[in-house]
MISE-782439 format. One record per residue: residue number from 1; residue in one letter; x, y negated, z negated of N, C-alpha, C in turn. Coordinates in pm, whole numbers, plus 50000, padded with zeros to 5 digits. Each point is the difference from the previous one (the first is absolute). Example, Ala and Ser with C-alpha at 12.3 -4.5 7.8 and 13.67 -1.06 7.14 Angstrom:
<mikes>
MIKE, 1, A, 51319, 50569, 49220, 49911, 49881, 50000, 50090, 49880, 50000;
MIKE, 2, S, 49965, 49895, 50072, 50082, 49881, 49994, 49923, 49891, 49927;
</mikes>
This chain:
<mikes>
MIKE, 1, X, 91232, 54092, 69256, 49978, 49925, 50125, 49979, 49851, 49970;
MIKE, 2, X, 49929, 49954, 49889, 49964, 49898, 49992, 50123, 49911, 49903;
MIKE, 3, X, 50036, 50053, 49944, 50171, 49961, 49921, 50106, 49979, 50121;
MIKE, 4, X, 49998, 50053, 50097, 50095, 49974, 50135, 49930, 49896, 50081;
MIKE, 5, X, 49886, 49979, 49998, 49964, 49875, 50056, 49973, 49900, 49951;
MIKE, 6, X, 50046, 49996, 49854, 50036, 49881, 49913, 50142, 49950, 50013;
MIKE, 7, X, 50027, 50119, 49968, 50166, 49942, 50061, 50096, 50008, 50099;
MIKE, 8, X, 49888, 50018, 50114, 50054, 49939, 50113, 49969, 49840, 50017;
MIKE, 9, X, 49842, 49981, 49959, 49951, 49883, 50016, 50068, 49914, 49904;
MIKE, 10, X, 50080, 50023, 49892, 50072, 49899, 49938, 50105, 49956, 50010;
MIKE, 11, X, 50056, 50161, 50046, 50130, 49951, 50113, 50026, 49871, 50081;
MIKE, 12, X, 49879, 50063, 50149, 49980, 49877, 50058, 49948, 49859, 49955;
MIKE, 13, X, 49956, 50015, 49878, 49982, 49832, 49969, 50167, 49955, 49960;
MIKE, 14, X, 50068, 50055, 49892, 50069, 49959, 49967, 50152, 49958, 50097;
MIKE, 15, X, 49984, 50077, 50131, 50093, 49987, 50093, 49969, 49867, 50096;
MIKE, 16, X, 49864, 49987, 50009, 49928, 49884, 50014, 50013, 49829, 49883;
MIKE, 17, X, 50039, 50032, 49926, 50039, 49931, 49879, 50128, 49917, 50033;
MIKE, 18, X, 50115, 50135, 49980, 50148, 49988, 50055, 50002, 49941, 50077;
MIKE, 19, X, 49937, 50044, 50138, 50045, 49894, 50129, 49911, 49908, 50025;
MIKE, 20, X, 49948, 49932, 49944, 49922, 49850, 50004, 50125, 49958, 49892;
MIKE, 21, X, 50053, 50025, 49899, 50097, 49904, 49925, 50115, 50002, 50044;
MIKE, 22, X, 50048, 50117, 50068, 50133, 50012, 50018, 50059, 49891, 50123;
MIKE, 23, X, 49844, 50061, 50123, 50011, 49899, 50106, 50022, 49834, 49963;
MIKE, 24, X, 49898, 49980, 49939, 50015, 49856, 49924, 50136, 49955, 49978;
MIKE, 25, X, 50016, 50091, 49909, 50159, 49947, 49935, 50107, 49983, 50090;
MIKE, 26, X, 49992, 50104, 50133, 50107, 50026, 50102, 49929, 49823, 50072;
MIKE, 27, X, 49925, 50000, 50042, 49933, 49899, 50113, 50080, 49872, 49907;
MIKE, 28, X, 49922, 50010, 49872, 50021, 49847, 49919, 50186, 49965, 50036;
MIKE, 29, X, 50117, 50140, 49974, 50103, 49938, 50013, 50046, 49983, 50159;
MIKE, 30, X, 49925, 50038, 50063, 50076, 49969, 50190, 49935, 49888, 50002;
MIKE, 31, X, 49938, 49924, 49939, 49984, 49893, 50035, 49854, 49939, 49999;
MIKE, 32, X, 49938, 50096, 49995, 49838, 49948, 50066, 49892, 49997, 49896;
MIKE, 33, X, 50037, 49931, 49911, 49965, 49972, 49793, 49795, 49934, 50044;
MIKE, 34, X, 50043, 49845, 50057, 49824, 50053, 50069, 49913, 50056, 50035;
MIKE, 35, X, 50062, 50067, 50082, 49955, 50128, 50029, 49953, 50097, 49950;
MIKE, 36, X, 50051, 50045, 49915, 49957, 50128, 49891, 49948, 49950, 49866;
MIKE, 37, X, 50040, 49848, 49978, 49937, 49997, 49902, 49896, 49923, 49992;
MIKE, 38, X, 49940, 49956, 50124, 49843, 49925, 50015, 49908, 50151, 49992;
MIKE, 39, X, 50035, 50143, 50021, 49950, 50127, 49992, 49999, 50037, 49884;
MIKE, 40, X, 50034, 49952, 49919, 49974, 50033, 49834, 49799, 50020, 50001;
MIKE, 41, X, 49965, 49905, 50104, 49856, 50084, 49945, 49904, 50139, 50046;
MIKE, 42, X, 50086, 50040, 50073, 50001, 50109, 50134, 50024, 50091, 49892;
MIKE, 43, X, 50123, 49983, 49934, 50120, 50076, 49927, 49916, 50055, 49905;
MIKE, 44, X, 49923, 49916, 49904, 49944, 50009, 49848, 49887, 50049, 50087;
MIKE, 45, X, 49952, 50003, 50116, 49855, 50068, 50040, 50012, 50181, 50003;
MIKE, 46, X, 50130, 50013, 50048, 50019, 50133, 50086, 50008, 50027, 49826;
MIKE, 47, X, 50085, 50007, 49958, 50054, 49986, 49836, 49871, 50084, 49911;
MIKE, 48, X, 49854, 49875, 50023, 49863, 50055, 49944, 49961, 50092, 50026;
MIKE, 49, X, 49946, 50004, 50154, 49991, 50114, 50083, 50047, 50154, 50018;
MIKE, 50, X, 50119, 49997, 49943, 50073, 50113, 49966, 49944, 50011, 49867;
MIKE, 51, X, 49996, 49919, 49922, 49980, 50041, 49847, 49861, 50075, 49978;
MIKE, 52, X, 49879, 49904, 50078, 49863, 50075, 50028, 50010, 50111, 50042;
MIKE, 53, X, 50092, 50024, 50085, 50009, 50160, 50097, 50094, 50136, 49908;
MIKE, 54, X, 50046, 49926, 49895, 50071, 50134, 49927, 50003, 49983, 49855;
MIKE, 55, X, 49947, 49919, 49935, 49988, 49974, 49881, 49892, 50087, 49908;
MIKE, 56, X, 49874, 50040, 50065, 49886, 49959, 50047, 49924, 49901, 49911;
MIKE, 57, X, 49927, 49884, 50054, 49895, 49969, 49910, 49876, 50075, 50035;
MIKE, 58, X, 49980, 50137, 49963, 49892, 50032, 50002, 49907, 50048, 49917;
MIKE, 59, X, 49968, 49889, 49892, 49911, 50043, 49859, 49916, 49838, 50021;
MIKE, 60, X, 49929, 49971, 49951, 49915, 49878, 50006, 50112, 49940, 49867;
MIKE, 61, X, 50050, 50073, 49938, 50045, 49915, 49844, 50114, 49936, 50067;
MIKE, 62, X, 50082, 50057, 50104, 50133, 49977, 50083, 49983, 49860, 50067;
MIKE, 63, X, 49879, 50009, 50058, 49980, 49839, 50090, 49924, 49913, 49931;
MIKE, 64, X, 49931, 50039, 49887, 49949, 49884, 49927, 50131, 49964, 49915;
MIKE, 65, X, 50064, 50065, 49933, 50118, 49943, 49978, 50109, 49892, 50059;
MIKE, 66, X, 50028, 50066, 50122, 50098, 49915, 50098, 49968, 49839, 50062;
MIKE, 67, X, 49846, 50065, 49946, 49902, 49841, 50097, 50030, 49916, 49839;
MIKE, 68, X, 49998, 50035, 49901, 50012, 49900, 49879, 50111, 49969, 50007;
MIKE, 69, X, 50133, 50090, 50023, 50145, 49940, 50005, 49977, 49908, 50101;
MIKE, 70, X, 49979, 49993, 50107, 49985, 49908, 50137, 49972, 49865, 49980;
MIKE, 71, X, 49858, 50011, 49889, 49928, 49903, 49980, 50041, 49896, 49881;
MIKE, 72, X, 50065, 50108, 49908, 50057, 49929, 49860, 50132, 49920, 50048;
MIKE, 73, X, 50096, 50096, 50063, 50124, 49942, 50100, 49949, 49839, 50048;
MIKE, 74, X, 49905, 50045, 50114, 49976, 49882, 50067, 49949, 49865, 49904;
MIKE, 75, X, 49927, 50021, 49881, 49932, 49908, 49964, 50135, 49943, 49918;
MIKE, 76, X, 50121, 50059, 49955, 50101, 49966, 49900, 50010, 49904, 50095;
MIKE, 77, X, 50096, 50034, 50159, 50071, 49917, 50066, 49966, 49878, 50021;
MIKE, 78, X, 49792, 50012, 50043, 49931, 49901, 50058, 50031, 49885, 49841;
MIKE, 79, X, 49999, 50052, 49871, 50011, 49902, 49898, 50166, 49947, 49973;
MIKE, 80, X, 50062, 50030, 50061, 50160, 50001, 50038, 50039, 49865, 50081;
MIKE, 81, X, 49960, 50048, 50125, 49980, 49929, 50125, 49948, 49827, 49939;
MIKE, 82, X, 49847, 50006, 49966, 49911, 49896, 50048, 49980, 49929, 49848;
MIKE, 83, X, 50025, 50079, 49884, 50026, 49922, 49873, 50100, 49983, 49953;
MIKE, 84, X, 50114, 50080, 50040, 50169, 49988, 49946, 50018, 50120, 49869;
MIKE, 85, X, 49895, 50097, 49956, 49987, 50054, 49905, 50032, 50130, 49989;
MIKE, 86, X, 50078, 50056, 49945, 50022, 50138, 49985, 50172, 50038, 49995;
MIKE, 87, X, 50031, 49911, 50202, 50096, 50064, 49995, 50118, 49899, 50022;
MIKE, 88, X, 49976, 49883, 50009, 50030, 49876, 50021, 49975, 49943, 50130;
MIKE, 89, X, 50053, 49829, 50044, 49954, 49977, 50097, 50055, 50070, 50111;
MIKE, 90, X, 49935, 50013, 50084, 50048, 50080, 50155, 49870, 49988, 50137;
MIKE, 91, X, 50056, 50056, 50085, 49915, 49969, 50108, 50029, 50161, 50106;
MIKE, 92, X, 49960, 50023, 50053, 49987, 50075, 50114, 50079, 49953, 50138;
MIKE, 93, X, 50088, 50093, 50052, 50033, 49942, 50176, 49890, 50085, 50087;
MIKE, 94, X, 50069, 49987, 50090, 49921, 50091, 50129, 49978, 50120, 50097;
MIKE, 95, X, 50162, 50055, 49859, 49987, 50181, 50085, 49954, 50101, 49896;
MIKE, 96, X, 49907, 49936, 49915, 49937, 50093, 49934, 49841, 50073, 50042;
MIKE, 97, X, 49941, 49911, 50106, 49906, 50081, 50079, 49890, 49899, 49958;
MIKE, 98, X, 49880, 50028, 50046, 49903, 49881, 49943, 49981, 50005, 49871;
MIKE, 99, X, 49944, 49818, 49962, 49958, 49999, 49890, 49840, 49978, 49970;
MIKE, 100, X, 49976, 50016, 49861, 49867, 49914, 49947, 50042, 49911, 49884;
MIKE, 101, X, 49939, 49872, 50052, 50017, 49849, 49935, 50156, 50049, 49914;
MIKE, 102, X, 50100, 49989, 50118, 50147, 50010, 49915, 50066, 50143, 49977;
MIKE, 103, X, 49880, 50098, 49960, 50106, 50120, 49989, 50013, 50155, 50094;
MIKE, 104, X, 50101, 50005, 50086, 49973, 50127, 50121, 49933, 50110, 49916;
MIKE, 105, X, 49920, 50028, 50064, 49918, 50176, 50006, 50051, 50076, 49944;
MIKE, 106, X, 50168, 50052, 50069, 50037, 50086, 49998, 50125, 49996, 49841;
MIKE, 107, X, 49951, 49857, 49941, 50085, 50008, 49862, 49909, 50100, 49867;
MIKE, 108, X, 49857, 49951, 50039, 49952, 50080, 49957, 50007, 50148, 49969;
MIKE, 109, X, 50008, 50044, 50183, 50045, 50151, 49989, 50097, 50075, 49954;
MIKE, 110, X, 50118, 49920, 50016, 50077, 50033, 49945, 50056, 49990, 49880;
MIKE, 111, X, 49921, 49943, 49886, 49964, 49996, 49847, 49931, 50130, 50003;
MIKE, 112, X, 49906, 50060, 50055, 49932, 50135, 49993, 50111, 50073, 50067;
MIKE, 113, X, 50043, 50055, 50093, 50090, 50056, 50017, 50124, 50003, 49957;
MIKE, 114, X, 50035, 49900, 49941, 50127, 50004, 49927, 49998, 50085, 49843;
MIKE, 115, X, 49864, 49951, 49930, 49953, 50072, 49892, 49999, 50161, 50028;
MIKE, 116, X, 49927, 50050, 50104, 49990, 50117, 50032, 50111, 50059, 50002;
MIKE, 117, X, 50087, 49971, 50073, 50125, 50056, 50059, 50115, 50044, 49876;
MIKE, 118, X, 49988, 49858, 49916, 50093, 50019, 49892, 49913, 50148, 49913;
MIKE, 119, X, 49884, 49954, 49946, 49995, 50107, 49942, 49988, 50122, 50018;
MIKE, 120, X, 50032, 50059, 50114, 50004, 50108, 50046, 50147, 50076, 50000;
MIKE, 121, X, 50096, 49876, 50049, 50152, 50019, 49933, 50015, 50042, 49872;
MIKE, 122, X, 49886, 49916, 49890, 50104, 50074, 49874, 49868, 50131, 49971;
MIKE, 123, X, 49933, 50060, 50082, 49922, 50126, 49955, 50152, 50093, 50068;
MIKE, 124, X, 50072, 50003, 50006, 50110, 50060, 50017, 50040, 50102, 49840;
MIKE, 125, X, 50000, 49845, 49910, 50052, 49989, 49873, 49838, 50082, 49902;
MIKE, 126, X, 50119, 50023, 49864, 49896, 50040, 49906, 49944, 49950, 49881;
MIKE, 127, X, 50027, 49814, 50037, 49954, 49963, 49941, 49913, 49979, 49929;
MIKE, 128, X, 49967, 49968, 49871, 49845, 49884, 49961, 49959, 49911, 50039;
MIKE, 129, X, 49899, 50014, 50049, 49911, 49912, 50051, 50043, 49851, 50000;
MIKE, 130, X, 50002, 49972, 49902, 50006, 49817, 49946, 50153, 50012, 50082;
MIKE, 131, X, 50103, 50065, 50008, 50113, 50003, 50003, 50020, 50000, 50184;
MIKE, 132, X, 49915, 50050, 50095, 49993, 50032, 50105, 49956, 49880, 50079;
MIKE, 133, X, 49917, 49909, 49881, 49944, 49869, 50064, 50098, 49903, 49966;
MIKE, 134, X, 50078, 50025, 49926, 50087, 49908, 49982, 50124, 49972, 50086;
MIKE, 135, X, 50041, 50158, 50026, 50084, 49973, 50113, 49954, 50024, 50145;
MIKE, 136, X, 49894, 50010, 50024, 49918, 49981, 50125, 49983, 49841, 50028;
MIKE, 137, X, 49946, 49886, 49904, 49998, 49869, 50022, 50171, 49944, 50012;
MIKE, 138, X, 50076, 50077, 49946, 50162, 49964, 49965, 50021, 49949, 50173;
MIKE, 139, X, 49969, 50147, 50071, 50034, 50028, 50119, 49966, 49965, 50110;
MIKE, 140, X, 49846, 49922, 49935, 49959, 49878, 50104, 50071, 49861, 49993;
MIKE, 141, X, 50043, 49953, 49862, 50100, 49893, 49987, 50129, 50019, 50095;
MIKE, 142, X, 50066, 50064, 49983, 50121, 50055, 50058, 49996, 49984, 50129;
MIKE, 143, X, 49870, 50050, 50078, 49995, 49954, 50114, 49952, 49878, 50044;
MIKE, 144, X, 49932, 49936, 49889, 49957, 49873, 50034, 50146, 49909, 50039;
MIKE, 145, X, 50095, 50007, 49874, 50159, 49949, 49974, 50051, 49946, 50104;
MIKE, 146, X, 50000, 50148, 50129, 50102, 49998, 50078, 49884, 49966, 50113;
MIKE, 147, X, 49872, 49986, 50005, 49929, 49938, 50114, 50039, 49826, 50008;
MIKE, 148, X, 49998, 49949, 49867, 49997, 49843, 49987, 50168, 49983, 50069;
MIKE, 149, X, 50080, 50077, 49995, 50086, 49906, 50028, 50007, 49986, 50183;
MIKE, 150, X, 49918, 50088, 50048, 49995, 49970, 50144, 49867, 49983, 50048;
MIKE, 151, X, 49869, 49965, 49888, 49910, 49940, 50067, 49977, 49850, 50060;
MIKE, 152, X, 50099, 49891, 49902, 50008, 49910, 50114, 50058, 49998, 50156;
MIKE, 153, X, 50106, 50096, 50016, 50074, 49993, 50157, 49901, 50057, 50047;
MIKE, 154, X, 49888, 50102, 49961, 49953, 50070, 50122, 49842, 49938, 49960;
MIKE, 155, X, 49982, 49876, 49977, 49933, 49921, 50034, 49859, 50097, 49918;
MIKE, 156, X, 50007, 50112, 49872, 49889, 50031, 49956, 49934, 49911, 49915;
MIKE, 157, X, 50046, 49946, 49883, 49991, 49892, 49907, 50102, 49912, 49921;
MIKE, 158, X, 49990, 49924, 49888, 50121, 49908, 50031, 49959, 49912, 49819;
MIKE, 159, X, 50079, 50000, 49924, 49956, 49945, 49885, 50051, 49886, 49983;
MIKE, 160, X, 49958, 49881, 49957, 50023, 49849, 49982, 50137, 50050, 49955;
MIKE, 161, X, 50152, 49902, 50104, 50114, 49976, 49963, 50043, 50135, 50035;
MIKE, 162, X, 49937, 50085, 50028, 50099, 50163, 50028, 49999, 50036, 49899;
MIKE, 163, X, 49930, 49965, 49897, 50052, 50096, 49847, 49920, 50083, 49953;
MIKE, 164, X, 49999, 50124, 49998, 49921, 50070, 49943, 49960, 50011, 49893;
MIKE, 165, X, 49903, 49935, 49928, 49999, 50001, 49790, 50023, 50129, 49937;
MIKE, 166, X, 49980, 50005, 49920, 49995, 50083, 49925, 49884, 50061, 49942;
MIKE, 167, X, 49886, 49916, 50035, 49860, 50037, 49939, 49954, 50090, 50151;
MIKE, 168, X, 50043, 49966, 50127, 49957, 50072, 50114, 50045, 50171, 49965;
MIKE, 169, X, 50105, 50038, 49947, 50045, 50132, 49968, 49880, 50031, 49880;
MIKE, 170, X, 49990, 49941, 49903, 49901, 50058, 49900, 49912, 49989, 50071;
MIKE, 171, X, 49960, 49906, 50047, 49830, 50024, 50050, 49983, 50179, 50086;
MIKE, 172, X, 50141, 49977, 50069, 49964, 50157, 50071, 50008, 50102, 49970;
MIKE, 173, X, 50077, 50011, 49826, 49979, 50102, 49987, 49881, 50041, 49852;
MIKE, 174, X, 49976, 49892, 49956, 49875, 50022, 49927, 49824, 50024, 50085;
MIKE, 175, X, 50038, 49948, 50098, 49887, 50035, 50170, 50025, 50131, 50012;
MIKE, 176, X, 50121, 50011, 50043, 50057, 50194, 50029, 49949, 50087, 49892;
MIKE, 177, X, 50022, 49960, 49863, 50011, 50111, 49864, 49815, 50023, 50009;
MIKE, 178, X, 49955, 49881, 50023, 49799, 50012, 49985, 49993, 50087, 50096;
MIKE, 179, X, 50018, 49980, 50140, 50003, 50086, 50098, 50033, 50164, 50003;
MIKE, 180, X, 50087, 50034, 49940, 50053, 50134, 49989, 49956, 50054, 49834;
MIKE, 181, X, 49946, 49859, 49979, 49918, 50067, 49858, 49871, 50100, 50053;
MIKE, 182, X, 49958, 49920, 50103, 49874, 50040, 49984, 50014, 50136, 50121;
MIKE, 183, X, 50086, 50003, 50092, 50054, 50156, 50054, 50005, 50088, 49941;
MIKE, 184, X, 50100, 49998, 49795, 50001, 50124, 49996, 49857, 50019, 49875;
MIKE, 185, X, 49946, 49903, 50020, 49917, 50024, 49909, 49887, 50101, 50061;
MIKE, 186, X, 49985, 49945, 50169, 49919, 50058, 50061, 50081, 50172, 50092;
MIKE, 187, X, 50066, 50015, 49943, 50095, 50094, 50072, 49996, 50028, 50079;
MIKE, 188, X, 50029, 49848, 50116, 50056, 50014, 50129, 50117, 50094, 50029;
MIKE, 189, X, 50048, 50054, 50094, 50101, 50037, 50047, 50002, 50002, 50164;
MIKE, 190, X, 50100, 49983, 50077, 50043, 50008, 50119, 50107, 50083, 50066;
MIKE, 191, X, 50036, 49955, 50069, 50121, 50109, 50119, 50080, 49917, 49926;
MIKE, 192, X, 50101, 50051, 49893, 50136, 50010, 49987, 50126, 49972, 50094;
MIKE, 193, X, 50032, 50067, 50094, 50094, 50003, 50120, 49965, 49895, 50096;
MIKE, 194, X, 49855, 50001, 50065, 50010, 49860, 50006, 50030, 49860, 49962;
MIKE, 195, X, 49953, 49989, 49867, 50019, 49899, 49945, 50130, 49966, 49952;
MIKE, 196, X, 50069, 50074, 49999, 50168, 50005, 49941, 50053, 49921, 50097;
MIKE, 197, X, 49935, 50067, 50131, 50103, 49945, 50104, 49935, 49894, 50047;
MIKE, 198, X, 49898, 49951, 49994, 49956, 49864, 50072, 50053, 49915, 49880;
MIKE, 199, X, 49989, 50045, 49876, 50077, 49869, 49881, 50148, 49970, 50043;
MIKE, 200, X, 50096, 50115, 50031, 50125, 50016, 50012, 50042, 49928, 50105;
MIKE, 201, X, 49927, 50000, 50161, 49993, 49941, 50131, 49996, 49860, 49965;
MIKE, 202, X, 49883, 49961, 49904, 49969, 49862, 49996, 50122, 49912, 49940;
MIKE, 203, X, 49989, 50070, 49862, 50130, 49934, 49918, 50132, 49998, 50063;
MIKE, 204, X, 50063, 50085, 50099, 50115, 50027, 50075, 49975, 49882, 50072;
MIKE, 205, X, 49899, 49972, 50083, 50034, 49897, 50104, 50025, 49882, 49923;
MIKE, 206, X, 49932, 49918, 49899, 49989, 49914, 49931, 50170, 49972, 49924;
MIKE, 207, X, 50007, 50143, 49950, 50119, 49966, 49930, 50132, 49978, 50085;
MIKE, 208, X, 49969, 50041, 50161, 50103, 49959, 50096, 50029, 49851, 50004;
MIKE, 209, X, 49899, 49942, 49990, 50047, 49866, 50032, 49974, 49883, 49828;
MIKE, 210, X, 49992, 50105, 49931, 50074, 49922, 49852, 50131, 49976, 49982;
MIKE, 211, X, 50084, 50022, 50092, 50116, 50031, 49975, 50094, 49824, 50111;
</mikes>
């Protein structure tokens, strides 16, 4: 009974997933690109929300964890942002949702949720450990890749000259590898099927308009 109401309830998140990106993607090409994409913070909310509702964080080690990704995330960016350090110079636009002194909320979260998500993809695999964090941070780069080339149009952030360095990719994934170090050290695990498909949703939309 309780295995069928897991996966019904993940069902419905993940169908919930689909059509917040798909819509997007359909809306963004008829025309109405403002529109859907000043909701990027709506988007990354429902996004969390689902993740809280089927992931579960329900161990104290689960949310003291996620609150350090949040916090470590946030404090990288805030030294990003307001000293030029880490990831090179850059700045923030205005459809990333509120900020503090320079960096939105919700970049934070999604440094914790992005960590989460990946490593739950490769508990698929039978990997070693060291080996699972490695391509768990891989897979946060990858998506970082194909975010930069359409975070200036959709007004999320924007790096001096449009150029993305090269130290901004290391920084994220030596941030990612600490991060998913300390997951499997603590042997986190999550919803699998979820997480496949909110990585897959995300990277799909992104990689639509790399092109």
């Amino acid at each position: 009974m309780f295995d069928r109401l897991l996966k019904s309830k993940v069902s419905i998140a993940i169908g919930i997933v689909w059509l917040f990106h798909i819509s997007a993607l359909i809306g963004v090409y008829l025309g109405y690109f403002d529109w859907f994409i000043e909701k990027t913070p709506l988007n990354l909310c429902v996004c969390l929300l689902l993740f809280f509702y089927v992931y579960p964080l329900n161990e104290t080690k689960q949310v003291i964890v996620f609150a350090i990704f949040f916090i470590g995330g946030m404090f990288a960016e805030w030294l990003g942002v307001n000293y030029k350090l880490l990831f090179g110079t850059y700045a923030y636009g205005n459809n990333f949702g509120p900020k503090l002194d320079g960096v939105p909320l919700l970049i934070g979260c999604y440094w914790a949720l992005l960590t989460f998500v990946t490593a739950s993809i490769l508990d698929y695999t039978q990997f070693r450990i060291w080996i699972k964090a490695l391509l768990g941070a891989s897979l946060m780069v990858i998506m970082d890749f194909f975010m930069e080339h359409s975070a200036p149009a959709f007004d999320f952030w924007a790096f001096e000259g449009n150029i993305v360095p090269l130290q901004n990719y290391i920084t994220w994934f030596l941030l990612a590898l600490l991060f998913h170090g300390i997951l499997r050290v603590l042997k986190i695990e999550g919803n699998r099927p979820f997480s496949l498909n909110l990585y897959l949703a995300q990277f799909l939309f992104f990689l639509c308009f790399y092109f």
